[in-house]
MMTF fields as JSON, N, C-alpha, C and O atoms, coordinates in Angstrom:
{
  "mmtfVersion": "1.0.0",
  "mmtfProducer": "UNKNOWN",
  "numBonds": 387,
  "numAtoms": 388,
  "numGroups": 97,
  "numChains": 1,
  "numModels": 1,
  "chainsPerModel": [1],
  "groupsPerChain": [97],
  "chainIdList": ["A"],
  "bondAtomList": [4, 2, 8, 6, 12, 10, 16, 14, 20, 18, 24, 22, 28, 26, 32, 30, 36, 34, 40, 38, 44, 42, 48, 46, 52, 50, 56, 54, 60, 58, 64, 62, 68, 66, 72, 70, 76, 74, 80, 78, 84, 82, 88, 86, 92, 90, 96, 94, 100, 98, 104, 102, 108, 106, 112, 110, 116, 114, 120, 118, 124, 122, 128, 126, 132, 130, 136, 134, 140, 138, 144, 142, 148, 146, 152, 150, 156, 154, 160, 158, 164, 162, 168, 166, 172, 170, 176, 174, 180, 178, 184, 182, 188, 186, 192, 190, 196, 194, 200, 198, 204, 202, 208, 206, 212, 210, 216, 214, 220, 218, 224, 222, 228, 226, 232, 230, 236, 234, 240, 238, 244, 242, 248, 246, 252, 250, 256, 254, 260, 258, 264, 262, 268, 266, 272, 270, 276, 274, 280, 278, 284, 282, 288, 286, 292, 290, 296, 294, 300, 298, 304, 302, 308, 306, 312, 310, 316, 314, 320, 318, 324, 322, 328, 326, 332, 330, 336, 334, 340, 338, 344, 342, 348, 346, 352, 350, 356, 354, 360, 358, 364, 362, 368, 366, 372, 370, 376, 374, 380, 378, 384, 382],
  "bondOrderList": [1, 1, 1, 1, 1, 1, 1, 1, 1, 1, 1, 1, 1, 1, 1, 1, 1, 1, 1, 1, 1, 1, 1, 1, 1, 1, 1, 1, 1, 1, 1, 1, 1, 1, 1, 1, 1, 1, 1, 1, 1, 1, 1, 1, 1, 1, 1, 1, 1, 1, 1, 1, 1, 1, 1, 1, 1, 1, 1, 1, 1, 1, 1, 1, 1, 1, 1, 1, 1, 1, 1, 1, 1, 1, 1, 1, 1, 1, 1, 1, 1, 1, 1, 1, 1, 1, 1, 1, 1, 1, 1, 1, 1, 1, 1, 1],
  "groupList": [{"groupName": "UNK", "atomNameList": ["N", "CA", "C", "O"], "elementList": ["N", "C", "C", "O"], "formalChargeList": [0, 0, 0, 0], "bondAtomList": [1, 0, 2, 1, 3, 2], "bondOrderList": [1, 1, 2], "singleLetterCode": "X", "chemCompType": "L-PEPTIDE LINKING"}],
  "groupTypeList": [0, 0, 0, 0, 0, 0, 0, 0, 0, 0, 0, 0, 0, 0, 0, 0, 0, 0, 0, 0, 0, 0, 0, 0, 0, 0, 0, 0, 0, 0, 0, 0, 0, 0, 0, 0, 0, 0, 0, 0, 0, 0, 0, 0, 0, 0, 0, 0, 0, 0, 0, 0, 0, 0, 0, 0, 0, 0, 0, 0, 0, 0, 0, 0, 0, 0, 0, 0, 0, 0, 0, 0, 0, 0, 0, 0, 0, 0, 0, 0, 0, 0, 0, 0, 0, 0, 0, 0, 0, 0, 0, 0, 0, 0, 0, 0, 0],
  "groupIdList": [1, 2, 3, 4, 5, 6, 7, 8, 9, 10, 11, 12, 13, 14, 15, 16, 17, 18, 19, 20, 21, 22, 23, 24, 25, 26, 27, 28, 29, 30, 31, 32, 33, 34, 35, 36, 37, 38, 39, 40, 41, 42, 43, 44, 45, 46, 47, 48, 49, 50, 51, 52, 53, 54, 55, 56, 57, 58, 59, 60, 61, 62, 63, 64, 65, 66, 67, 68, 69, 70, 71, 72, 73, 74, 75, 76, 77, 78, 79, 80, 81, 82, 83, 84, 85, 86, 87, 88, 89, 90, 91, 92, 93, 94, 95, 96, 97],
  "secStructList": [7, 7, 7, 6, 6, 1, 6, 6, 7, 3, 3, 7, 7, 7, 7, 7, 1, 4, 4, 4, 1, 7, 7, 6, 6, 7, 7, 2, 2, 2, 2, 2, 2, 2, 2, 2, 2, 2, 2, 2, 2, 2, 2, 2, 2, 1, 4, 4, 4, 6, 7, 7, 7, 6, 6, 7, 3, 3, 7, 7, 7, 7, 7, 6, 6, 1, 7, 7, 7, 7, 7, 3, 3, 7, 7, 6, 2, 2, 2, 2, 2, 2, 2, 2, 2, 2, 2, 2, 2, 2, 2, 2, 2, 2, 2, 6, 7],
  "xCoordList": [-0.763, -0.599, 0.811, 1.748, 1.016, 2.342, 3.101, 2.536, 4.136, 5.635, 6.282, 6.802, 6.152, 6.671, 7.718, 7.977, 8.706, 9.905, 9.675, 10.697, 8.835, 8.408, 8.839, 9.11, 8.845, 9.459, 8.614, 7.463, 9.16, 8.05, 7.823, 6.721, 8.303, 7.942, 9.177, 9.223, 10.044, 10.96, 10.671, 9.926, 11.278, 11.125, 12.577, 13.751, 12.15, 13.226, 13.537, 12.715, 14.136, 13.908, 14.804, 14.961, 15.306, 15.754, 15.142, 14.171, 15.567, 14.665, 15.171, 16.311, 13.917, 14.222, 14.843, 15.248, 15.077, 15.425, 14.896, 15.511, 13.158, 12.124, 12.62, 12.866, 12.772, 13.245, 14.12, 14.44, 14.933, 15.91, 15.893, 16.82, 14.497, 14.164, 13.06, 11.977, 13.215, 12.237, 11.91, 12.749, 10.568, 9.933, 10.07, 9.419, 10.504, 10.113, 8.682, 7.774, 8.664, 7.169, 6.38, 5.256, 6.576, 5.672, 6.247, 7.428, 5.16, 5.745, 5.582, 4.52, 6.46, 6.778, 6.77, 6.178, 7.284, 7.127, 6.18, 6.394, 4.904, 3.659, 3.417, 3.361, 3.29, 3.223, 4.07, 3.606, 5.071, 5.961, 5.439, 5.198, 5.248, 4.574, 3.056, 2.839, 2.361, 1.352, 1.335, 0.733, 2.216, 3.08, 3.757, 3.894, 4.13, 4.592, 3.743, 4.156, 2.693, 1.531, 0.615, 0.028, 0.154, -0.353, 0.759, 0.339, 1.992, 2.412, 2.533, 2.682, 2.508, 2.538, 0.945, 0.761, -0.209, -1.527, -1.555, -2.416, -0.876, -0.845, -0.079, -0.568, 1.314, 1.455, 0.667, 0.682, -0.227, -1.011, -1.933, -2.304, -2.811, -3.315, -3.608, -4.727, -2.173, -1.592, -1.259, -2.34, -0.758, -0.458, -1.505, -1.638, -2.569, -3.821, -4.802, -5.385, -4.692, -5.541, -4.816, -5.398, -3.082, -2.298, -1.3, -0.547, -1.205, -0.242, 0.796, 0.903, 1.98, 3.222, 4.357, 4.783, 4.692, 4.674, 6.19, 6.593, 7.33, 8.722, 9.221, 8.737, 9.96, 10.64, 10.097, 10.38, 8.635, 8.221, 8.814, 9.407, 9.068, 9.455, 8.65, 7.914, 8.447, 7.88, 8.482, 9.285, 8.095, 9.41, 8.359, 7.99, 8.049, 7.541, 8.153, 9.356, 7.277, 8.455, 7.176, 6.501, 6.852, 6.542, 6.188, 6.903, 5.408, 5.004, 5.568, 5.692, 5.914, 6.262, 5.822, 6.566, 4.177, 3.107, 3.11, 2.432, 4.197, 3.984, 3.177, 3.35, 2.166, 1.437, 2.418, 3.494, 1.871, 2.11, 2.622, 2.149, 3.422, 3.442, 4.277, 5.034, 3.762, 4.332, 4.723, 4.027, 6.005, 6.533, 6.729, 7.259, 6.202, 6.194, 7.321, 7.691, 7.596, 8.656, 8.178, 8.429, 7.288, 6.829, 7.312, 7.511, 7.41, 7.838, 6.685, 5.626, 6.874, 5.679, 4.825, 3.785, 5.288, 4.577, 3.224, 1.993, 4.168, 3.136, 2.2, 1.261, 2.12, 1.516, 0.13, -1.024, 0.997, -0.428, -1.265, -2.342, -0.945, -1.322, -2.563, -3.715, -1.816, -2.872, -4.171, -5.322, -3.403, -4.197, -5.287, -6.441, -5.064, -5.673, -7.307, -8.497, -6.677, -7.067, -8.432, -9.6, -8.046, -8.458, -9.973, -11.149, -9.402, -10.849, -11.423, -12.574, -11.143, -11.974, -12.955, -13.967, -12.372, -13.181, -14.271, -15.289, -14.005, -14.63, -15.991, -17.127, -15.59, -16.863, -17.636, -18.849, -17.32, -18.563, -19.057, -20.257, -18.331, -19.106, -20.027, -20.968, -20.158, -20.995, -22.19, -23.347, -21.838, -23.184, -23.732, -24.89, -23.227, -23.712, -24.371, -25.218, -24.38, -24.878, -25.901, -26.631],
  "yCoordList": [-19.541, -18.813, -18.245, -18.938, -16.844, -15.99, -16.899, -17.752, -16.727, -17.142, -15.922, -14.854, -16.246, -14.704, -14.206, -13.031, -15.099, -14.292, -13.812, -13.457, -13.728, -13.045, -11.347, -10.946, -10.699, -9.039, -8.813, -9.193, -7.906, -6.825, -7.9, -7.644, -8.926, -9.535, -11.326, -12.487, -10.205, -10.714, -12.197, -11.994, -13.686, -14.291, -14.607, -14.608, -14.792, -15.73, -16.918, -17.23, -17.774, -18.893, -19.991, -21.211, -18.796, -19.282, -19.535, -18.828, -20.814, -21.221, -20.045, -19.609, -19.7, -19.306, -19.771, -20.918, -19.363, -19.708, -20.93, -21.843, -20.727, -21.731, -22.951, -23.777, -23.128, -24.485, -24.952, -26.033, -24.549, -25.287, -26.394, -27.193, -26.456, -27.119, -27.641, -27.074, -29.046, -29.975, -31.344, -32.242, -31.482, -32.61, -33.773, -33.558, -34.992, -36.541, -36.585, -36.396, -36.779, -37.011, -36.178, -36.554, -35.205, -33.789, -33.119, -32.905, -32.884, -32.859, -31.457, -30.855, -31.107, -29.264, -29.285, -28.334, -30.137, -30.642, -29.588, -28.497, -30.27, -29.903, -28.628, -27.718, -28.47, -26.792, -25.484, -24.393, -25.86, -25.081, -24.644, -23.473, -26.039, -26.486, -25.235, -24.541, -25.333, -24.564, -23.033, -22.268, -22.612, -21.304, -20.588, -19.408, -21.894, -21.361, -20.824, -19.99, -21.23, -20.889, -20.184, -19.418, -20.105, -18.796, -17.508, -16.359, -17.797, -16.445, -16.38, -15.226, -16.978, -16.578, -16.02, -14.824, -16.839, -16.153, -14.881, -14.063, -14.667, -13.199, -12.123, -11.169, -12.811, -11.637, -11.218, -10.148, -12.574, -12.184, -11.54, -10.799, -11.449, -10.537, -9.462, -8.957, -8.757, -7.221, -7.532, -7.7, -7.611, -6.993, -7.007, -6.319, -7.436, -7.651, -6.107, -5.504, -5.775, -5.017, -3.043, -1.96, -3.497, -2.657, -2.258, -1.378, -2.91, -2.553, -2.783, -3.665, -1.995, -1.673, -3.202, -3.125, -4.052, -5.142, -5.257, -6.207, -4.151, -3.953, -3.794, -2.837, -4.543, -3.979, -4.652, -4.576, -5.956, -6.945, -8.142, -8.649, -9.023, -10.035, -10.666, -10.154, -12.461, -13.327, -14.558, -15.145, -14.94, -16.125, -17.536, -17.83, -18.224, -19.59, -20.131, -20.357, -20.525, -21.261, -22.264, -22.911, -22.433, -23.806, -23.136, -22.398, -23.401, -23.091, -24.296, -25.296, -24.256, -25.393, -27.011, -27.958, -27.089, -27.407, -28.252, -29.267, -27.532, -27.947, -27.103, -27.308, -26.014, -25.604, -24.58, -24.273, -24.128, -23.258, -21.792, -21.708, -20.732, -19.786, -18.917, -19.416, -17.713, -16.462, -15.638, -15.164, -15.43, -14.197, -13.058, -13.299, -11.91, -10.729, -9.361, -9.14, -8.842, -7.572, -6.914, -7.323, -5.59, -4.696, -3.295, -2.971, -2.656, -1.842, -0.17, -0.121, 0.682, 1.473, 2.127, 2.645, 2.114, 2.765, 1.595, 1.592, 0.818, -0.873, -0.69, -0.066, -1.273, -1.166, -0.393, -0.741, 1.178, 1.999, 2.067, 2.657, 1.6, 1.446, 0.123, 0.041, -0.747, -1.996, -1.83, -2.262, -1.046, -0.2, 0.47, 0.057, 1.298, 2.002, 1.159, 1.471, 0.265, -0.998, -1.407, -1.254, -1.88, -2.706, -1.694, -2.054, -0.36, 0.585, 0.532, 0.139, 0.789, 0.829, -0.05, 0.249, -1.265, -2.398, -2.673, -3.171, -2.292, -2.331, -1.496, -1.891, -0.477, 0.91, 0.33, 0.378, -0.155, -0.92, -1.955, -2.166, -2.822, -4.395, -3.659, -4.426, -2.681, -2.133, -1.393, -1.798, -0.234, 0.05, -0.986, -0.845, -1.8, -3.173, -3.698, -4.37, -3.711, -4.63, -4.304, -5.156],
  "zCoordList": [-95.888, -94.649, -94.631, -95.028, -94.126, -93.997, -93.055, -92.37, -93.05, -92.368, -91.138, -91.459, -90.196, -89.228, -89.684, -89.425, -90.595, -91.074, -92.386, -92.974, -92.87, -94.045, -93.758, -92.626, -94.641, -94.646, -94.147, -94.36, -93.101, -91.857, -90.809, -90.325, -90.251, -89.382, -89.195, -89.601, -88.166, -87.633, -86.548, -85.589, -86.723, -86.19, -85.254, -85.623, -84.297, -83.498, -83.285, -82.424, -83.465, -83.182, -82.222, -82.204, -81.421, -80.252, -79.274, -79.005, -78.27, -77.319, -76.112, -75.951, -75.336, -74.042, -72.981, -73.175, -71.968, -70.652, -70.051, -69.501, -70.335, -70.475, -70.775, -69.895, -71.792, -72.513, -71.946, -72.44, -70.774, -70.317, -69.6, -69.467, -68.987, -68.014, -68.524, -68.374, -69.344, -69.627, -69.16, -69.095, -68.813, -67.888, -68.486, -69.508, -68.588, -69.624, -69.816, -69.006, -70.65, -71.42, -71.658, -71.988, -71.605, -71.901, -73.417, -73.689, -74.221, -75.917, -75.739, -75.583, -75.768, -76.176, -77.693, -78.204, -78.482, -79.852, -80.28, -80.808, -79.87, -80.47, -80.067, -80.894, -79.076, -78.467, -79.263, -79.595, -79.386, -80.01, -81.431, -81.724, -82.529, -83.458, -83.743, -84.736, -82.632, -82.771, -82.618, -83.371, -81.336, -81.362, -82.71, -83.032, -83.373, -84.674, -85.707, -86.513, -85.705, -86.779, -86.108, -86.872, -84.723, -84.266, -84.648, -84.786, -84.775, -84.566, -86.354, -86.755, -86.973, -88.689, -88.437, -88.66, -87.983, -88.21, -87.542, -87.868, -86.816, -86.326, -87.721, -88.327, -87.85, -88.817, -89.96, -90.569, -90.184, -91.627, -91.328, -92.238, -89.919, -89.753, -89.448, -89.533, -88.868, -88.725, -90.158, -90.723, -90.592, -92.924, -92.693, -91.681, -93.05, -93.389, -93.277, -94.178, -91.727, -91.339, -91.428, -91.37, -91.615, -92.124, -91.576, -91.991, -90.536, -89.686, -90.134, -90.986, -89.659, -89.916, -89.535, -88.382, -90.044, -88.855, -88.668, -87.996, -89.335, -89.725, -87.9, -87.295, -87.3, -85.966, -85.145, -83.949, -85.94, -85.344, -84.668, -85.62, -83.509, -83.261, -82.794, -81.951, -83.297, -82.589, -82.251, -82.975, -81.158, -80.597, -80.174, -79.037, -81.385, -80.249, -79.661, -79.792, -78.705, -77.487, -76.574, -77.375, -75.423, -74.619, -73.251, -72.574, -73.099, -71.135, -70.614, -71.322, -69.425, -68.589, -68.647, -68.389, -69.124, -69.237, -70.676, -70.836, -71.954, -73.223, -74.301, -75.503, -73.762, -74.422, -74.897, -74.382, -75.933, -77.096, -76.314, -75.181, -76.68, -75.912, -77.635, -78.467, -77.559, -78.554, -77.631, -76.733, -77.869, -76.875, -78.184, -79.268, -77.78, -78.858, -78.484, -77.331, -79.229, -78.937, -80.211, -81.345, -79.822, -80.749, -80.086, -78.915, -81.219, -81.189, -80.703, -81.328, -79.973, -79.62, -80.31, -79.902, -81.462, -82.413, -82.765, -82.75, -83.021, -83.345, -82.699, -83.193, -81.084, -80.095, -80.344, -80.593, -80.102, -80.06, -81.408, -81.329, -82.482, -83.921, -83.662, -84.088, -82.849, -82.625, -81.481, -81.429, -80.694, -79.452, -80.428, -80.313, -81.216, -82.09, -83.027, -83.035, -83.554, -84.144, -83.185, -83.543, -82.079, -80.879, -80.588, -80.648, -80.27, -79.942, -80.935, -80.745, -82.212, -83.046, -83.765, -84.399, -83.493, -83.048, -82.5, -82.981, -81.339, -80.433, -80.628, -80.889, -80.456, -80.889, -81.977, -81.769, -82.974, -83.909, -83.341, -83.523, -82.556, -82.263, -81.205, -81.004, -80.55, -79.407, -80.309, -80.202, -81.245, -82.157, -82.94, -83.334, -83.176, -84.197, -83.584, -84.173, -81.241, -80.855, -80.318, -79.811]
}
């Protein structure tokens, strides 16, 4: 599985604002943990499908809660490329269905 800091896909790995304010006993650990590998499975699957993924950022980080959270910063071109992606998708799973 890809790495978000792999070329074309910028990671952050600074905690947010979020993180400042943590509850006892609630494992952000794990949350974070899983944030981290949703957001590598994301980059492998923009390369994958072709997207441009250079100007990409992904930031795991923690909901209040512990769960997993990807904060993204794409760039507009990205966006409408995935926007792009997304309809076209779509339009087959509807004639297919």
């Amino acid at each position: 599985m890809g790495d978000p800091g792999d070329a074309g896909f910028e990671e952050e790995e600074a905690f947010g604002l979020d993180a400042l304010v943590w509850l006892p006993g609630v494992d952000y650990l794990s949350g974070w943990r899983e944030a981290k590998t949703a957001a590598a499975e994301l980059a492998v699957a923009l390369r994958s499908a072709g997207v441009d993924t250079s100007g990409v950022r992904a930031r795991a980080d923690t909901g209040g809660d512990g769960s997993g959270v990807v904060r993204l910063v794409l760039p507009v071109d990205t966006v409408r490329e995935i926007a792009l992606l997304a309809r076209r998708s779509t339009g087959r799973l509807r004639k297919a269905g």
